[in-house]
C-alpha positions in Angstrom: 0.0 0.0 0.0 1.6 3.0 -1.2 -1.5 6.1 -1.0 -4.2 7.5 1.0 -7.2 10.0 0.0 -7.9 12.2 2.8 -11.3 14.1 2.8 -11.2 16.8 5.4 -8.8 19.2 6.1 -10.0 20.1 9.4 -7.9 17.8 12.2 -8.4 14.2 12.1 -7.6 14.2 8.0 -3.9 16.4 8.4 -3.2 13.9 11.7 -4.1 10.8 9.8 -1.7 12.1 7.0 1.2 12.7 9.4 0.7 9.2 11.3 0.7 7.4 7.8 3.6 9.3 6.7 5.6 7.9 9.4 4.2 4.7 8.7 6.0 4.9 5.0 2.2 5.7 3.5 2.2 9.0 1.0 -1.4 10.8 1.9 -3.2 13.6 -0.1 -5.5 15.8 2.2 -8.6 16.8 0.1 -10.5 20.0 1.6 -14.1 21.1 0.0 -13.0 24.9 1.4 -11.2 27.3 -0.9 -8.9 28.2 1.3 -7.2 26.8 5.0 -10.5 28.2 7.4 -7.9 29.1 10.0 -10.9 31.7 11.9 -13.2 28.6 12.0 -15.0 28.4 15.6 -14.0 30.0 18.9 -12.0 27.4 21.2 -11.9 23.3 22.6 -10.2 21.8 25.4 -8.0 19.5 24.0 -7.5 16.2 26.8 -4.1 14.7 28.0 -5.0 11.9 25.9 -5.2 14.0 22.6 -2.2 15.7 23.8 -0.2 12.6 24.0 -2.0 10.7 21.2 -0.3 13.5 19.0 3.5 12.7 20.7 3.6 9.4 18.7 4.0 11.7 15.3 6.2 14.3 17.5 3.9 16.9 17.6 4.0 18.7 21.1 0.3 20.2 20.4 0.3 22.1 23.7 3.5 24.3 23.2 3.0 25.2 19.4 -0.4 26.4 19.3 -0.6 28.4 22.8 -2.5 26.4 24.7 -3.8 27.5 28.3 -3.6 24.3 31.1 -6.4 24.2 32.9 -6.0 20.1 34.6 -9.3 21.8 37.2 -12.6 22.7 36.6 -14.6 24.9 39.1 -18.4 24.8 39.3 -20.9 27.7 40.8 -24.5 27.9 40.8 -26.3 30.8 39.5 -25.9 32.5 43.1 -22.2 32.9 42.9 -21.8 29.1 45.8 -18.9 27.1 45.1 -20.3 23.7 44.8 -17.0 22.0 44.0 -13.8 20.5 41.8 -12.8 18.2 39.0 -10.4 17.2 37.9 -10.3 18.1 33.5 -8.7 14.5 32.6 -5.4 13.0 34.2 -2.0 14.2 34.4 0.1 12.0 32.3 3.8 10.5 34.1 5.3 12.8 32.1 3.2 16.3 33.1 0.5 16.3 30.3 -2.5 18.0 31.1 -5.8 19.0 29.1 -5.0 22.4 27.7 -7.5 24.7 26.2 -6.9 26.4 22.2 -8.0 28.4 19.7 -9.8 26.0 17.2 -8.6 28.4 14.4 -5.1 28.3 15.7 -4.8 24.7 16.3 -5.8 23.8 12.9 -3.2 26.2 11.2 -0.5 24.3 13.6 -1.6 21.1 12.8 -2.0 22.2 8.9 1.7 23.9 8.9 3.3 21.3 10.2 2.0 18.8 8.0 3.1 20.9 5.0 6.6 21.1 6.7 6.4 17.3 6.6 5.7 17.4 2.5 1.9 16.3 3.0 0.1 17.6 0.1 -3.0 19.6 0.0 -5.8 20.6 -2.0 -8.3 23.0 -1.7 -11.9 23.6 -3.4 -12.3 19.6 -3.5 -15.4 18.5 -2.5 -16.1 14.7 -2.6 -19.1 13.6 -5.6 -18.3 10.5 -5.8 -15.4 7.4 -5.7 -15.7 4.4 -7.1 -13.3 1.3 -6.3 -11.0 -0.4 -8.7 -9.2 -3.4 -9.2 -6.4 -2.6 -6.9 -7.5 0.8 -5.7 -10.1 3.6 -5.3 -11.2 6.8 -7.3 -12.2 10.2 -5.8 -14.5 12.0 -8.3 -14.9 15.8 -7.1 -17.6 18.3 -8.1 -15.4 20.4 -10.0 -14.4 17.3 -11.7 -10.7 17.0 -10.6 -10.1 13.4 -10.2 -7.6 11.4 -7.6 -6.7 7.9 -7.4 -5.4 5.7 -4.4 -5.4 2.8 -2.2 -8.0 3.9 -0.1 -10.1 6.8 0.7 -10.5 8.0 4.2 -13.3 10.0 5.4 -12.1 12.5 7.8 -14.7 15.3 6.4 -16.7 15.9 9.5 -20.4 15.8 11.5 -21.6 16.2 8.4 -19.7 14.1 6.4 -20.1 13.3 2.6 -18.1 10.3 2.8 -20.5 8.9 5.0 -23.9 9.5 3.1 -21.8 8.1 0.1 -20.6 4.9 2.2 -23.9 4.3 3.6 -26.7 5.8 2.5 -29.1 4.5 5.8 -26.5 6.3 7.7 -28.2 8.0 10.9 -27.5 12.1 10.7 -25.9 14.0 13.2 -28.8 14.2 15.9 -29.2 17.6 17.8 -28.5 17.6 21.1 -31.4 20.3 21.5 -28.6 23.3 23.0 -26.7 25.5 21.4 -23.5 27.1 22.4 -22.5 30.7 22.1 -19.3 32.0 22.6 -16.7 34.9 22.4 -13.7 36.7 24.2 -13.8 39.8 26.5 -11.3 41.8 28.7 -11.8 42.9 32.6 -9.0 44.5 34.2 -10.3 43.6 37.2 -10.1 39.9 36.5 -7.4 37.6 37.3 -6.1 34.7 35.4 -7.7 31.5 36.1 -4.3 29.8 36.6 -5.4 26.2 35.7 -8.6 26.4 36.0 -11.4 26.4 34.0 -15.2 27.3 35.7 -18.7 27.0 34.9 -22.1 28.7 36.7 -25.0 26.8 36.8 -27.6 29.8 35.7 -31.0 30.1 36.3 -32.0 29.3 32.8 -28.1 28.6 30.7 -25.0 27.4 32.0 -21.9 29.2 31.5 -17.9 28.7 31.5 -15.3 30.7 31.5 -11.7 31.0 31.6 -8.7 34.3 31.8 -5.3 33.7 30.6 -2.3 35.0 31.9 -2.8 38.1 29.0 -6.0 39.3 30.7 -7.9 37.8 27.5 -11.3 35.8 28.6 -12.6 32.8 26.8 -16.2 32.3 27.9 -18.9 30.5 26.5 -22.9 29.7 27.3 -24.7 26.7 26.3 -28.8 26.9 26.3 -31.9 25.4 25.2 -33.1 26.4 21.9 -35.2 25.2 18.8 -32.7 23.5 16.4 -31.5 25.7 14.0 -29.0 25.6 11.4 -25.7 27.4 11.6 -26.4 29.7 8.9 -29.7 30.5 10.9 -27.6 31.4 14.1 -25.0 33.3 12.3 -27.5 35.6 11.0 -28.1 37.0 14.7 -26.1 40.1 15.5 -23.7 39.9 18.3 -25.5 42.7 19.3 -28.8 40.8 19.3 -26.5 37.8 21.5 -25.4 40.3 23.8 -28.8 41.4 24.7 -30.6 37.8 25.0 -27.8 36.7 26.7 -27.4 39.3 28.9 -31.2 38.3 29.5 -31.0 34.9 30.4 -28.2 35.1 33.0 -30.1 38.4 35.0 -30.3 37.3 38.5 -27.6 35.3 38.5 -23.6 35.7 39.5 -23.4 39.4 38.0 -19.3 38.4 36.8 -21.3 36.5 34.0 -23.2 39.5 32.8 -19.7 41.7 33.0 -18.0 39.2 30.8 -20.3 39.2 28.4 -21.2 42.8 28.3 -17.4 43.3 27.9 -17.2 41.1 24.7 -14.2 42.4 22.8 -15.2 40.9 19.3 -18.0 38.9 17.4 -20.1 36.5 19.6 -20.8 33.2 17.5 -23.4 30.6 18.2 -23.6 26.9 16.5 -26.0 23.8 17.2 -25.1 21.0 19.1 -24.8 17.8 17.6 -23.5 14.8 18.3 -24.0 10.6 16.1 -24.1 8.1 19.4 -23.7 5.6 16.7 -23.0 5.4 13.1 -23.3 1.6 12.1 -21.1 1.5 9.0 -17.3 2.5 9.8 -15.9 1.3 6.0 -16.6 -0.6 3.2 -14.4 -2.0 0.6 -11.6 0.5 0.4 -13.3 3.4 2.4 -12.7 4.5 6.1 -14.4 7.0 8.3 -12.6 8.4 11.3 -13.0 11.5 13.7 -16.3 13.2 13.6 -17.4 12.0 10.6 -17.8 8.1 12.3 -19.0 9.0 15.8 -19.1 12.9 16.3 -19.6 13.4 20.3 -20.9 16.6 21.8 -18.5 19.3 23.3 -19.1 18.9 27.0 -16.4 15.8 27.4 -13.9 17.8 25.8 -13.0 14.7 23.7 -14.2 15.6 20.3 -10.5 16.3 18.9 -8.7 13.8 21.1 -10.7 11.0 19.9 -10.2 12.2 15.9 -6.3 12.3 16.6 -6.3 8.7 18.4 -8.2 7.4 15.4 -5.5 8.9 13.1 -3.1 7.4 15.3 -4.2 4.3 15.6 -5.7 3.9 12.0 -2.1 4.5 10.4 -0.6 1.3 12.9 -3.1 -0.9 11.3 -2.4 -0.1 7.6 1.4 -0.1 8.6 0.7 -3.6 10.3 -1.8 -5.5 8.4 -1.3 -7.2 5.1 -4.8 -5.2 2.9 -7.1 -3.0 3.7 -10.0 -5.2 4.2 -7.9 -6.7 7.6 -6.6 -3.2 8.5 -10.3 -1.5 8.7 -11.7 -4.5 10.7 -8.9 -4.2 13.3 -9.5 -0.5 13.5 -13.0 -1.0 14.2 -12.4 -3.4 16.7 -9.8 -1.1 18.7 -12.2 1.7 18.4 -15.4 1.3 18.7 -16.2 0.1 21.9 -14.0 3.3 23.4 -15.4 6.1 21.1 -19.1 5.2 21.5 -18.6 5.2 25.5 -17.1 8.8 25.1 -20.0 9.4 22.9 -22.8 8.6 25.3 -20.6 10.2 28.3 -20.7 13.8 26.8 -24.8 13.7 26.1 -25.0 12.8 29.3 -22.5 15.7 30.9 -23.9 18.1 28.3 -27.7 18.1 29.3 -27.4 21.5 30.6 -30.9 22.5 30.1 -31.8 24.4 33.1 -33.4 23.1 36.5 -36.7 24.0 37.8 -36.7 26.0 41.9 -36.7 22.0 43.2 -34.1 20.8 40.9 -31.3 23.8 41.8 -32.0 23.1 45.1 -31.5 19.2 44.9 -28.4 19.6 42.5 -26.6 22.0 44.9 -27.5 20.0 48.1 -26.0 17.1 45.8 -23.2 17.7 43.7 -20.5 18.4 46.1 -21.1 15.1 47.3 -21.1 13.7 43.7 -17.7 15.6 42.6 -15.9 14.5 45.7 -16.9 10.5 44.6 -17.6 10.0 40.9 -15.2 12.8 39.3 -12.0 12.0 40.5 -9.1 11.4 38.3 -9.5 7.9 39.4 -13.4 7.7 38.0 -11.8 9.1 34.3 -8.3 7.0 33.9 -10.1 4.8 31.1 -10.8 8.0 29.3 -7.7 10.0 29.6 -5.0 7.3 30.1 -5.7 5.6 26.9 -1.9 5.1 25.4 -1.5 4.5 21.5 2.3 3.0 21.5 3.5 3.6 17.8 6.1 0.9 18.3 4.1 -2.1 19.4 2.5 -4.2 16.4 -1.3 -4.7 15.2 -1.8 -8.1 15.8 
């Protein structure tokens, strides 16, 4: 096996080309863009597992693309109580903690380095079609360019062509029923949230914030709302964000309000998704990995660590394993089992629709209680001390 067809040049597709680089593989990343969307979203936690995921194609993700630690997350209610700690994943034997980044920024990193690496990539190819051959596969495109291979991995997203093409039963992304909202904001007054990340249980959305050492704030809210496309949320003004925001979060801890009120820049909003299962991984010569196989809502944090595992561990099996057929079948069965757990974890942590009078009370009488048992480091080692060792052998 000599090529791979990437679709996607968002993370999991420029990762997947790096890991099968180094497994003697030539990739071609295929993106359906114009151009590199390097202002694409606000900002992800990116887990210890991710993080160390990436070391096994020496990328230190943390230190090239400014990321903020933050191994603790803080949670308030609405009337500015403490109600307690978590840890944000594990910290790894060697120091490696979940770090928070600029989406934008961290695909440009992970997009310039491949390019130092001599990955090729093209832009303004969005996947029609492919057909397999004899020995290989053929990307049809819809302005006609053509590209041939050994396989064709899907790494094109939630809403993935690749996957409607594989399998046209496939499930679509479901909506979670929230959105999030998002943007940054300076207060003088604030002072860095030195590892830390926190969230404030609101009367009617939940919040989260964070201040790096610059002054800047990252902040976010996540609510209830009809579902929506994104093109239907991105024609709402910041302005018009600001002021429902603003809204929702009266009465509660005022910092919210002042962070938001002090937005430095655009606010965005985007609809929750998430696909607890997608039945059909590959067929024939055809992979899907990342979001585009089993895209899990933001609240686990786990969304671009799982894509860069899959890269990771989808590049040992082709390296390993004598055709595709055998190679896809392994990486299913070192995958799936993992990625859907993750999947069903975040819906679960992300139902942040808010509680009635009874149900803040309950939850605050409760959830110190809960932290202090169920969300230690201890509770979260299968998630954040998964290991892909680059050296040992698919069997």
């Amino acid at each position: 096996m000599t090529k791979a067809l990437i679709i996607g040049g968002g993370i999991a597709g420029p990762v997947a080309a790096m890991a099968l680089q180094k497994a003697g593989i030539e990739a071609t990343v295929f993106e359906a863009y114009d151009a590199p969307a390097d202002h694409t979203g606000f900002f992800l936690n990116t887990a210890s597992n991710g993080l160390d995921a990436l070391k096994a194609i020496d990328l230190d993700l943390a230190a090239r693309a400014d990321g903020h630690p933050m191994p603790r997350l803080i949670f308030w209610n609405g009337a500015g109580r403490r109600l307690g700690e978590v840890a944000n994943g594990v910290r790894l034997d060697d120091g490696t903690v979940s770090v928070c980044l600029k989406r934008g920024l961290l695909q440009k990193v992970i997009r310039e380095e491949a390019i130092e690496r001599g990955i090729g990539f093209e832009y303004g190819r969005r996947l029609d079609s492919h057909d397999e051959t004899a020995d290989g596969v053929v990307a049809r495109f819809a302005d006609g360019a053509e590209a041939a291979g050994d396989v064709l991995i899907g790494a094109d997203g939630i809403h993935s062509v690749t996957r409607r093409l594989l399998d046209r039963s496939a499930p679509p992304p479901s909506y979670t029923g929230m959105i999030g909202t998002g943007g940054y904001s300076r207060l003088d007054d604030l002072a860095p949230t030195v590892g830390e990340q926190h969230f404030v249980f609101g009367k009617r959305a939940f919040f989260g914030y964070l201040v790096r050492d610059s002054g800047e704030i990252y902040w976010f809210a996540n609510l209830a709302h009809p579902e929506a496309t994104s093109a239907e949320l991105s024609a709402v003004s910041s302005q018009q964000w600001r002021r429902r925001l603003t809204g929702l979060f009266a009465g509660d801890l005022p910092l919210v309000n002042r962070i938001i009120d002090a937005s430095t820049g655009p606010i965005g909003a985007h609809p929750i998704h998430d696909i607890p299962t997608s039945p059909v991984w590959s067929r024939g010569r055809v992979l899907l990995i990342g979001d585009a196989a089993h895209a899990t809502s933001p609240s686990a944090g786990q969304g671009a660590s799982i894509a860069c595992e899959d890269a990771i561990v989808l590049a040992k099996c082709l390296r390993d394993l004598p055709d595709p057929a055998t190679a896809f079948a392994a990486y299913e069965g070192l995958r799936r089992e993992r990625v859907e757990k993750i999947v069903a974890y975040a819906r679960k942590r992300g139902n942040n629709k808010p509680a009635g009078p009874v149900g803040r009370v309950v939850r605050d009488l409760m959830m110190p209680l809960v932290l202090k048992v169920f969300a230690s480091e201890k509770a979260h080692e299968w998630m954040y001390r998964y290991h892909v060792a680059w050296d040992e052998k698919v069997a």
